[in-house]
C-alpha angles and dihedrals in degrees: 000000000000116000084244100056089044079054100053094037095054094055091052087065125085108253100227089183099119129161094341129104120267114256111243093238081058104061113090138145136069136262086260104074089063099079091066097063084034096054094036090058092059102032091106118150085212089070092085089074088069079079095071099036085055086048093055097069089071097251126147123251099261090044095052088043094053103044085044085058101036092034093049094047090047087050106051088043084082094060090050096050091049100054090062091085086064090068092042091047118017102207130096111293096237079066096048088058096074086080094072103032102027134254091285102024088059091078087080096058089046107045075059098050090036094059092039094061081039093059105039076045091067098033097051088044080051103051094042086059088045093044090045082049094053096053093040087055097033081061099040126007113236103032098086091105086049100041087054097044083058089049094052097054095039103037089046099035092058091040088053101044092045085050092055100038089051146185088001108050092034095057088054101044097044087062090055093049098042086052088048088046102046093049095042090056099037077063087049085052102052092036076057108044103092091065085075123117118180100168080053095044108041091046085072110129116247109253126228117269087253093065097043087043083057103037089047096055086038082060092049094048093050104059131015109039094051084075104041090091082061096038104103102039086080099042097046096085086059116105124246089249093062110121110265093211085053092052089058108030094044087052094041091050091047103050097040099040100076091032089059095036085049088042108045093040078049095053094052091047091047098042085042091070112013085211098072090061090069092043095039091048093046090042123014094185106043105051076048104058085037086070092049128089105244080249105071099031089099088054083048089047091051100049087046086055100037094054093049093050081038094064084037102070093048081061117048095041083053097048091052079065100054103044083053089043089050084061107263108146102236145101126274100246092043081055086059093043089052087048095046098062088042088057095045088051084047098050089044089051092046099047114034108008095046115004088160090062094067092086097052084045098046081056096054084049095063103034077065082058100075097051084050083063100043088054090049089055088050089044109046090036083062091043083060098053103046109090089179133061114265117273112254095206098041090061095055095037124047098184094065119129099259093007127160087250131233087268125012092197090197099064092041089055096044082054094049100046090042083055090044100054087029090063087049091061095047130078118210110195088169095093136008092227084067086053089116106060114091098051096127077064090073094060106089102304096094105287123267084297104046130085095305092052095112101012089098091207088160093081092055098043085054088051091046088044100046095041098052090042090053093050093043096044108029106037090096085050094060097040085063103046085048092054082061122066116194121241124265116247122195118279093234087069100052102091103221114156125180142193119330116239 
């Protein structure tokens, strides 16, 4: 059997690798095949909207193109620095995390992370049905509910069935979907171009420090650290011997490759005529589909859809992960079963029972997002520190001599005071009963309604915070569980299944 057909047959089996480590005689491929899930999951058409939210901060051309390249890179190098614990582990990175928190103090970190993916899971399901709806009713008055009812059963039933198949099939299939998706929206480039003004664009006034400083972290926020919690589930086949500079650089470059490319493209057409930031801003799809030919408005409608499912996937295979890692005795693809019909009573919810409910949730969504931060500042800070790989046997037994313990109170304490001090420093407009957050804000930096208002550098400064406490507090812990290697224990009691004939 050609290399090819044992490819393609491998990716039609269910992966029933769950929480364990991966065997070294598993682990296979090269850094390079991580740009492909990485780019997929941003290429979303809808991206080119964030260049009207960074002009809106009242910033010049060149200003608003440097902090998005800069701001995006820093950004996905996160995700690439973070992935390198799934060399050194090879196990999903929710698991990895007990080493910092503990076996049992972990479950903080994960129920977070849990209701996150949860969450992106059900409002990426719901904007590529309403996506698919616009353009439906943007044809052909009258077909929207159709149109949306299509897009349920097509955009969920591939997720799902993604989720369930696994890293195989995924890993295939994302390529697929990141090549579609790059030359569909260079066609929505060029059928766009002529929109572009530069004399227009470029005659933008500069904005004040204050404004690039809030954009910028705006940019950081945005992006990047929204995916650490994911980073290491795709990096973990790789063997030990993978180039660490790969790991990172090849993850970094996918993910930041299409967002620049969306942004940036985003930025000329919005500062080309100053009307479209107020539309974009109130509605990212419709100002959109008014610039297209009717044409080509199916091919727009695809990659709208394409780059939502693509995002969708990451996540619900790695929030099967996470439900097993959290304890749930169940398999992983049971995990992403479970997660699937959460997600299509969610997108119902979402889009026919309540659609008035997407902007509070859109709000919880991102108050989550600070502790996120705060966990990725725990948990690269720890990734830092370990000079050795992480112990296989100390993740699954907390009682272990030199273990890495059931709750490491330190840590726990270091994520919620970081959360703490990071929700003083957002503003949440999404629902009145967030009102609350942003009242560090008030304390000489402009008020909740001043320059920092939708910068979120709350979530940077949880990730600064948590990531310089840990540093400065844990480094002797994790000397100490590193002088004491955990016993071997014999291989046939080392649950590690595989994939399924």
């Amino acid at each position: 059997m050609s290399t090819t057909a044992t490819t393609e047959s491998r990716a039609l089996r269910i992966e029933t690798h769950g929480v364990d480590v991966i065997d070294e005689d598993q682990r296979k491929g090269r850094p390079r095949s991580l740009f492909w899930p990485w780019c997929s999951a941003n290429m979303g058409v809808l991206f080119v909207s964030w260049g009207a939210y960074i002009l809106d901060f009242g910033l010049s051309l060149t200003q608003a193109l440097v902090i998005t390249v800069v701001g995006v890179v820093a950004s996905f190098a996160l995700v690439g620095w973070a992935a390198l614990a799934g060399q050194k582990g090879s196990a999903p990175t929710l698991v990895l995390s007990r080493a910092a928190f503990g076996t049992h103090g972990n479950i903080v970190p994960g129920i977070v992370s849990y209701l996150l993916l949860i969450g992106w899971e059900i409002f990426g399901a719901s904007m590529a049905v309403f996506a698919a709806g616009s353009v439906a009713e943007h044809l052909a008055p009258g077909t929207e509910q159709t149109a949306q009812v299509v897009a349920l059963v097509v955009v969920t039933g591939t997720v799902v069935t993604l989720g369930i198949l696994g890293f195989e099939a995924i890993m295939k299939v994302q390529k697929w979907f990141s090549i579609a998706t790059l030359v569909m929206t260079a066609g929505y480039i060029l059928l766009t171009l002529h929109h572009i003004d530069l004399a227009t664009a470029g005659a933008r006034p500069a904005g004040p420090p204050s404004a690039v400083i809030g954009a910028a972290v705006m940019i950081l926020a945005g992006f990047g650290v929204g995916w650490t919690n994911c980073a290491a589930d795709y990096s973990r086949y790789l063997p030990r011997t993978a180039s660490r500079a790969g790991i990172a650089g090849w993850t970094t470059f996918g993910g930041s490759l299409p967002v620049i490319i969306l942004v940036v493209y985003g930025t000329f057409l919005c500062a080309s005529n100053s009307e479209l930031i107020p539309a974009v801003a109130d509605n990212p799809i419709g100002p959109l589909l008014n610039l297209l030919p009717n044409w080509f408005l199916i091919p727009f409608g695809l990659v709208a859809v394409a780059g939502m499912v693509s995002g969708v996937i990451i996540d619900i295979y790695s929030s099967g992960l996470t439900l097993v890692a959290l304890g749930v005795p169940i398999k992983r693809w049971s995990g992403c079963a479970i997660d699937g019909v959460i997600m299509v009573l969610g997108t119902i919810g979402v889009v026919w029972l309540a659609p008035d409910f997407l902007t509070p949730f859109m709000g919880f969504l991102i108050t989550l997002g600070v502790p996120l931060a705060a966990w990725s500042g725990v948990f690269l800070a720890d990734l830092v520190l370990r000079r050795r790989r992480y112990d296989e046997v100390k993740l699954f037994d907390p009682g272990v001599a030199g273990g890495y313990g059931r709750v490491r109170p330190v840590p726990l304490l270091i994520m919620v005071v970081s959360s703490i001090i990071g929700f003083g420093l957002v503003t949440n407009q999404n629902a009145s009963w967030l009102s609350w957050q942003g009242y560090l804000l008030d304390l000489g930096l402009g008020g909740r309604e001043g320059p920092w208002q939708y910068a979120n550098i709350g979530i940077l400064v949880s990730l600064v915070l948590s990531f310089v406490a840990y540093l400065l507090l844990c480094r002797g812990t994790v000397r100490r569980q590193e002088a004491t290697p955990a016993p071997e224990l014999p291989k046939a009691e080392l649950i590690r299944p595989g994939l399924v004939d």
